[in-house]
N, CA, C and O atoms as a Tinker XYZ file with bonds, in Angstrom:
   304  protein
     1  N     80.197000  107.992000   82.628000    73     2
     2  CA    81.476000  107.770000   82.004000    64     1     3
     3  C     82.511000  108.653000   82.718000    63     2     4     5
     4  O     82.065000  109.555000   83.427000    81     3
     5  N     83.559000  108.533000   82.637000    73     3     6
     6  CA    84.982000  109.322000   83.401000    64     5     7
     7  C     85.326000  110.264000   82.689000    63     6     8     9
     8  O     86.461000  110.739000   82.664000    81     7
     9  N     84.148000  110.724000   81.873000    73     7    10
    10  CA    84.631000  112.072000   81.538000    64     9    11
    11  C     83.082000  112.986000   81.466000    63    10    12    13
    12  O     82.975000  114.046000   80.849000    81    11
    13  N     82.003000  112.354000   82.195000    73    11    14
    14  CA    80.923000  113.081000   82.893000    64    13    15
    15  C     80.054000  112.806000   81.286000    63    14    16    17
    16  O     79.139000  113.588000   81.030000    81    15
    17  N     80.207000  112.291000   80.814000    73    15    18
    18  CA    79.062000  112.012000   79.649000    64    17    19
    19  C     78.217000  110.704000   80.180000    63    18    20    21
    20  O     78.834000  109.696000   80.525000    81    19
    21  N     76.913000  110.755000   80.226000    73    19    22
    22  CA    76.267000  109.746000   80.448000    64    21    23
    23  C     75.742000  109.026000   79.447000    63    22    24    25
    24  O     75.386000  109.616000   78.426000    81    23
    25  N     75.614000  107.753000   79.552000    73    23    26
    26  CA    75.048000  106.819000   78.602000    64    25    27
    27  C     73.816000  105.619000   79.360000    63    26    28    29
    28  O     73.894000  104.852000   80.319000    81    27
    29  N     72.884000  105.896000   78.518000    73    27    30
    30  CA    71.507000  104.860000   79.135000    64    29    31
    31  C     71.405000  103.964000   78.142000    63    30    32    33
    32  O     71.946000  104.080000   77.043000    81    31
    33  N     70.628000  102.945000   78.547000    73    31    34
    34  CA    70.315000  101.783000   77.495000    64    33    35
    35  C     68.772000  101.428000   78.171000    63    34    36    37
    36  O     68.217000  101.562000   79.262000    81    35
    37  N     68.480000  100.945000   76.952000    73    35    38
    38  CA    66.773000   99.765000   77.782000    64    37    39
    39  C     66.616000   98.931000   78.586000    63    38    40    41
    40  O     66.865000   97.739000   78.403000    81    39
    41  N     66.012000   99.607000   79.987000    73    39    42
    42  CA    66.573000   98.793000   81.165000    64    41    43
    43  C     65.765000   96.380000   79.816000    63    42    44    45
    44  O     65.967000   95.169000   79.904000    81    43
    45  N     65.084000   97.231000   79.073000    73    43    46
    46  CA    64.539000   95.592000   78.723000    64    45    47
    47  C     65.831000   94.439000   78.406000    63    46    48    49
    48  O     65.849000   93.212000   78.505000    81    47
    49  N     66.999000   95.545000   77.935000    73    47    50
    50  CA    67.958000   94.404000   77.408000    64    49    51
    51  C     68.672000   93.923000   78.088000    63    50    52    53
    52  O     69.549000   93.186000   77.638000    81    51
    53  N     68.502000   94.252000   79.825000    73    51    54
    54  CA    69.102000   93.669000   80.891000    64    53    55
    55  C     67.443000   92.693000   81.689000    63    54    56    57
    56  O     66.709000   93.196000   82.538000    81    55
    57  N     67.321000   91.708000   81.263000    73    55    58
    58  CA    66.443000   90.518000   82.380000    64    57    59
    59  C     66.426000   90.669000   83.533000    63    58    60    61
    60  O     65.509000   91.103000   84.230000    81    59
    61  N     67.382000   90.342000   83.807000    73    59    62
    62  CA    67.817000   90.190000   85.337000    64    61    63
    63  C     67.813000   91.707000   85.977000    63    62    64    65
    64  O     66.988000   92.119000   86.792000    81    63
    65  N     68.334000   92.056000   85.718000    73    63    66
    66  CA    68.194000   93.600000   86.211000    64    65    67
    67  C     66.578000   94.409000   85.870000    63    66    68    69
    68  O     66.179000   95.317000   86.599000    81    67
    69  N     65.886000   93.980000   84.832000    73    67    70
    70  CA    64.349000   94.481000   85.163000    64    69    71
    71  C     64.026000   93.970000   85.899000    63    70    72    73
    72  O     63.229000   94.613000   86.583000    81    71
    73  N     64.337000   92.329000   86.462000    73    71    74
    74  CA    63.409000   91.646000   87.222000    64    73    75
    75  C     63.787000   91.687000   88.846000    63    74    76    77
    76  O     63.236000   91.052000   89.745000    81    75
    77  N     64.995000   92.714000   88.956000    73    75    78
    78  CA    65.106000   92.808000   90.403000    64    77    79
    79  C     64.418000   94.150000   90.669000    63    78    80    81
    80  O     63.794000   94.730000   89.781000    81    79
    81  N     64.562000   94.691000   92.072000    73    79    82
    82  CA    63.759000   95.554000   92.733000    64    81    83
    83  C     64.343000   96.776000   92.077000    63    82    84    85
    84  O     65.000000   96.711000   91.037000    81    83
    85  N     64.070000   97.937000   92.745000    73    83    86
    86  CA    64.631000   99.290000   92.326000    64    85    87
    87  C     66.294000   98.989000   93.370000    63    86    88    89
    88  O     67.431000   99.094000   92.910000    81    87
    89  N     65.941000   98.629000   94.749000    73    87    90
    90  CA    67.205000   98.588000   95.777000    64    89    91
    91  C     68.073000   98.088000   94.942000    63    90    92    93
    92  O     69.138000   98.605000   94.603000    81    91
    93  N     67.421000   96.596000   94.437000    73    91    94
    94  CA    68.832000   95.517000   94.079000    64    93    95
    95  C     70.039000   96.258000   93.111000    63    94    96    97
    96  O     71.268000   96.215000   93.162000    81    95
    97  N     68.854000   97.115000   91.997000    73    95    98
    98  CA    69.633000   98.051000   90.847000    64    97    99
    99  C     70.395000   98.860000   91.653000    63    98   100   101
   100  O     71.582000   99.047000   91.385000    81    99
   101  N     69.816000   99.410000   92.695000    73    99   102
   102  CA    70.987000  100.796000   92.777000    64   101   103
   103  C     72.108000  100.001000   93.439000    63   102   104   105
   104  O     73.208000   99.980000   92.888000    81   103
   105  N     71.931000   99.428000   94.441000    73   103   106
   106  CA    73.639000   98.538000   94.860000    64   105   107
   107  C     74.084000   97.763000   93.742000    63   106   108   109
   108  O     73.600000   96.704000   93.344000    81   107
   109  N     75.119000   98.441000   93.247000    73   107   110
   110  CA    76.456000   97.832000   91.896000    64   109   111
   111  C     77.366000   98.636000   92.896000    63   110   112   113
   112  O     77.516000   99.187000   93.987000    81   111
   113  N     77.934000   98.208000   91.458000    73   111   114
   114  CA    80.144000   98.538000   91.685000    64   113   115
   115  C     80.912000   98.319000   90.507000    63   114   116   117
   116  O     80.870000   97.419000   89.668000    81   115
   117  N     81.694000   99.434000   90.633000    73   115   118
   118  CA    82.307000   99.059000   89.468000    64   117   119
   119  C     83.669000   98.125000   90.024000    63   118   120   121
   120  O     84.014000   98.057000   91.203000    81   119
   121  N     84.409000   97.366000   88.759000    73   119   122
   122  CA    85.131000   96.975000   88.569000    64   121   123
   123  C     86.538000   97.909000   89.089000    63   122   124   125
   124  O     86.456000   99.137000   89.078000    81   123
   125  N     87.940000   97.155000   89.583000    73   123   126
   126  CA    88.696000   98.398000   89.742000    64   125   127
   127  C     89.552000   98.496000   88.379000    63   126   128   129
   128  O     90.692000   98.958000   88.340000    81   127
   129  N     88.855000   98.006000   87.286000    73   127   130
   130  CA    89.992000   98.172000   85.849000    64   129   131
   131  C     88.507000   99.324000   85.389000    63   130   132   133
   132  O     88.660000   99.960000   84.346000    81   131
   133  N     87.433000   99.491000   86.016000    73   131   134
   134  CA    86.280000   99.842000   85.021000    64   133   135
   135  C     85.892000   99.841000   84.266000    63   134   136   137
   136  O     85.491000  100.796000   83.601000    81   135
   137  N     85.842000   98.402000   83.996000    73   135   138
   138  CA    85.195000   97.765000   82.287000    64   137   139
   139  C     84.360000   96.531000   83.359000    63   138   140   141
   140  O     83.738000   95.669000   82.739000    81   139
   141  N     84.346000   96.475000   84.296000    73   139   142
   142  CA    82.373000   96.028000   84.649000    64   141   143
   143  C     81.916000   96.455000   86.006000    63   142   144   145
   144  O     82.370000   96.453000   87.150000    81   143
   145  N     80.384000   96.968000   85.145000    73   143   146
   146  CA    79.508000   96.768000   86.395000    64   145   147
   147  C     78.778000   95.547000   87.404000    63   146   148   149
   148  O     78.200000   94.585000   86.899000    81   147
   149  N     78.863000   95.685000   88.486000    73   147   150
   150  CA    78.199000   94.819000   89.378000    64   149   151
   151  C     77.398000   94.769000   89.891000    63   150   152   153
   152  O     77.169000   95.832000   90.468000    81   151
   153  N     76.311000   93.615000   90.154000    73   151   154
   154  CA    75.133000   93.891000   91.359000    64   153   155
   155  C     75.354000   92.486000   91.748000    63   154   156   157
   156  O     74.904000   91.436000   91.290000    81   155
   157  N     76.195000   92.753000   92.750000    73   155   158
   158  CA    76.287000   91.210000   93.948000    64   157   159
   159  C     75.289000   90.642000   94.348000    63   158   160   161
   160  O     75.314000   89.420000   94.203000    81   159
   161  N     74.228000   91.153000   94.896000    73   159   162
   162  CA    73.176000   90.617000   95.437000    64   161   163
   163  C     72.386000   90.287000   94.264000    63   162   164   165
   164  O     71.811000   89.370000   94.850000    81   163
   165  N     71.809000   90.250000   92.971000    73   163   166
   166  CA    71.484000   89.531000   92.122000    64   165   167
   167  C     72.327000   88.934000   90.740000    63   166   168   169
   168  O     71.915000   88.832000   89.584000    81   167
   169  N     73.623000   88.594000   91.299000    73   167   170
   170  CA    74.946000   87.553000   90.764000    64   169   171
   171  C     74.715000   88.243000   88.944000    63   170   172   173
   172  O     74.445000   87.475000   88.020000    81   171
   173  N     74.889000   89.804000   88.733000    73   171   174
   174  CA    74.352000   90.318000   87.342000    64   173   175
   175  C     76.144000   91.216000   87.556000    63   174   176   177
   176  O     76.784000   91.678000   88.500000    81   175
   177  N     76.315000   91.082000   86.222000    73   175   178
   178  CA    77.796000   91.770000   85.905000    64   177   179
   179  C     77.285000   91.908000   83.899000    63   178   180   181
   180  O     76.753000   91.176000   83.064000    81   179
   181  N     77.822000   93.202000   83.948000    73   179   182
   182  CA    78.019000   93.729000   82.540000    64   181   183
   183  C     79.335000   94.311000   82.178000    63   182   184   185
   184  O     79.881000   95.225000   82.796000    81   183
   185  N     79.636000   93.923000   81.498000    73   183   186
   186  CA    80.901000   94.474000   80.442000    64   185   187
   187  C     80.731000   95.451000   80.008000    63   186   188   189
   188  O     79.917000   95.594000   79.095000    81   187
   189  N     81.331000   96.315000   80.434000    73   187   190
   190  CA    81.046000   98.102000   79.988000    64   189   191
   191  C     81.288000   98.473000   78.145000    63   190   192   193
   192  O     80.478000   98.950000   77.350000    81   191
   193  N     83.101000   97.915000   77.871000    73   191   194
   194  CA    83.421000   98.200000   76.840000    64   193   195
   195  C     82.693000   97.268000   75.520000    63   194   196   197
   196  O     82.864000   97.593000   74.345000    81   195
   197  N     81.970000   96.223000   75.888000    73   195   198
   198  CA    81.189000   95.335000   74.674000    64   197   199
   199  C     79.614000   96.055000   75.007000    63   198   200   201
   200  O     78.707000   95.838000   74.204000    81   199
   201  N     79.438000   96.651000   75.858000    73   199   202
   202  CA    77.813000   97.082000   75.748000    64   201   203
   203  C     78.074000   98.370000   74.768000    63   202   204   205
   204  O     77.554000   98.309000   73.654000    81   203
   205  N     78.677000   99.283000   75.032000    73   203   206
   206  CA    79.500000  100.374000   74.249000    64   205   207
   207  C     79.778000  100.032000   72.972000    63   206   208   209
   208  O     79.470000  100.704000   71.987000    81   207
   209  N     80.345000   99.017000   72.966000    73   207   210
   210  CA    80.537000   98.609000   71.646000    64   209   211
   211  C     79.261000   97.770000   70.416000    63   210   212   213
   212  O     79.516000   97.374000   69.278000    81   211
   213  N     78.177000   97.722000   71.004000    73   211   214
   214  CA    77.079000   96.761000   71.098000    64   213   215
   215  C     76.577000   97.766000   70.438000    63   214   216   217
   216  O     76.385000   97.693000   69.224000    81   215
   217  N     76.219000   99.136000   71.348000    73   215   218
   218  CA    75.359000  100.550000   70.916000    64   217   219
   219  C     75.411000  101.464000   70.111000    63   218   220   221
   220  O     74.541000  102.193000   69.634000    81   219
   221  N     77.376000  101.337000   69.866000    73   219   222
   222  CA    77.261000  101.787000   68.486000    64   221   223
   223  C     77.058000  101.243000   67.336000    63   222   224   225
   224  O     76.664000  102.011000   66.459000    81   223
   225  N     77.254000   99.765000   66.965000    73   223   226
   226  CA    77.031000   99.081000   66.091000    64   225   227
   227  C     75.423000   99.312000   65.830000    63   226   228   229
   228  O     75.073000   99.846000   64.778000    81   227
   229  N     74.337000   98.851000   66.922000    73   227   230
   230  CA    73.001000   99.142000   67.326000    64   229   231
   231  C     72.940000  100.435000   66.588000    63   230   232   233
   232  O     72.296000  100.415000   65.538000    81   231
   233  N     73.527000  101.619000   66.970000    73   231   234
   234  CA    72.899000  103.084000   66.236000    64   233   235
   235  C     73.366000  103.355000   64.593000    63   234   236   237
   236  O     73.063000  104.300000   63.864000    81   235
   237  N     74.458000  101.818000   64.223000    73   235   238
   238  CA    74.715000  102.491000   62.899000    64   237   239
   239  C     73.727000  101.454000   62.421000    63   238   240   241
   240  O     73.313000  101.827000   61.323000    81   239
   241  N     73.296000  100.564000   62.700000    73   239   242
   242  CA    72.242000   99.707000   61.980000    64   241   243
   243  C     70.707000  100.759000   61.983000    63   242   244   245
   244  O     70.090000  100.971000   60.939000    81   243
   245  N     70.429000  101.124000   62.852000    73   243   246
   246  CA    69.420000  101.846000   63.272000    64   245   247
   247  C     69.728000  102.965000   61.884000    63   246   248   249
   248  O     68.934000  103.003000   60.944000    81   247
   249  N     70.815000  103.722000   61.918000    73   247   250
   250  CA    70.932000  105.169000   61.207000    64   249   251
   251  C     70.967000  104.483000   59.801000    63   250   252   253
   252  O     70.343000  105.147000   58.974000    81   251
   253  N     71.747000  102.871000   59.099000    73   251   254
   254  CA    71.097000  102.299000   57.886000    64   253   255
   255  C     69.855000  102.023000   57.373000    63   254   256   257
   256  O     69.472000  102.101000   56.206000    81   255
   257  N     69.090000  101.592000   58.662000    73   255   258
   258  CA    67.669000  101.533000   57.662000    64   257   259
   259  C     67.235000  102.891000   57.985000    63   258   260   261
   260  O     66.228000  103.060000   57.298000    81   259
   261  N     67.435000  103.832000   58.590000    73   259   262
   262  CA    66.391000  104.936000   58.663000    64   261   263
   263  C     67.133000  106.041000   57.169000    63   262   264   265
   264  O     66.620000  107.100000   56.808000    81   263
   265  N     68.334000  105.447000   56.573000    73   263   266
   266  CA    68.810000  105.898000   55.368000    64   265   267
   267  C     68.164000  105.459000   54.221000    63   266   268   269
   268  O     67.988000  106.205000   53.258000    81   267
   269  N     67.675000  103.915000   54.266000    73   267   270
   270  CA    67.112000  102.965000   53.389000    64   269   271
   271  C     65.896000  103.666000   53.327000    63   270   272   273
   272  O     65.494000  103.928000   52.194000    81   271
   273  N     65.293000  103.991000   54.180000    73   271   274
   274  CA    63.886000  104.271000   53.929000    64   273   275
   275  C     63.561000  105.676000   53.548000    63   274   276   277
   276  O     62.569000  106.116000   52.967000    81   275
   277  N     64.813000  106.389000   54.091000    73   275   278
   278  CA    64.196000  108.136000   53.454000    64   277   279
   279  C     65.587000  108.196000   51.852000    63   278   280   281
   280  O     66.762000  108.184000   52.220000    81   279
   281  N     65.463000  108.223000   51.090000    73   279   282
   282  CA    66.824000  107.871000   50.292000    64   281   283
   283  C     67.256000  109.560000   49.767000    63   282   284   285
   284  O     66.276000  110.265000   49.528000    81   283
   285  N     68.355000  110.081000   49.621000    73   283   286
   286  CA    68.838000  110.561000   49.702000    64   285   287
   287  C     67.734000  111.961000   47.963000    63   286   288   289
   288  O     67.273000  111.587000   46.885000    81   287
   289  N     67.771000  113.285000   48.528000    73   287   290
   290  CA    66.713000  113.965000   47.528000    64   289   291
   291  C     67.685000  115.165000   47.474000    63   290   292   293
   292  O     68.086000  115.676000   48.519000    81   291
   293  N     68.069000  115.622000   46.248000    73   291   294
   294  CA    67.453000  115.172000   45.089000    64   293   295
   295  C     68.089000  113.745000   44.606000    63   294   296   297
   296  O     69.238000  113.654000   45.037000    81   295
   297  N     67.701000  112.622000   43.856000    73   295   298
   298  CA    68.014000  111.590000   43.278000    64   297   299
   299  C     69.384000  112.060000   42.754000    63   298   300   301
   300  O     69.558000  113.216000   42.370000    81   299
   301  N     70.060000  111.403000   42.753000    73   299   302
   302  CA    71.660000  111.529000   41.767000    64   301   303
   303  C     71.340000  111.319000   40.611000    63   302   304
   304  O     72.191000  111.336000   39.722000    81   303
């Protein structure tokens, strides 16, 4: 990120990108607005600001059921 914070995801929720080599992954590019990444040589482009936006939705669903299941002690 452009302010030195990094962010990873499961290479599984990219197909195309598990199913190319290690080379194909490392040649990208960004966009010159930097809201996408590129890998020309396997025709794969991601939208930076909807994956971002994807992961937090993803971690508040994640942080709801892991609320659902431990419920809040002592009982109200």
């Amino acid at each position: 990120m452009s302010n030195g914070q990094a962010v990873s995801f499961p290479l599984g929720w990219f197909p195309v990108l598990q199913a190319a080599t290690a080379a194909e992954r490392e040649h990208f590019a960004i966009s010159m607005d930097r809201h996408q990444l590129l890998w020309p040589e396997i025709d794969e482009d991601i939208n930076v600001p909807a994956l971002l936006s994807f992961q937090s939705e993803h971690a508040a669903r994640q942080r709801d059921s892991r609320e659902q299941a431990f419920p809040y002690w002592p009982p109200e």
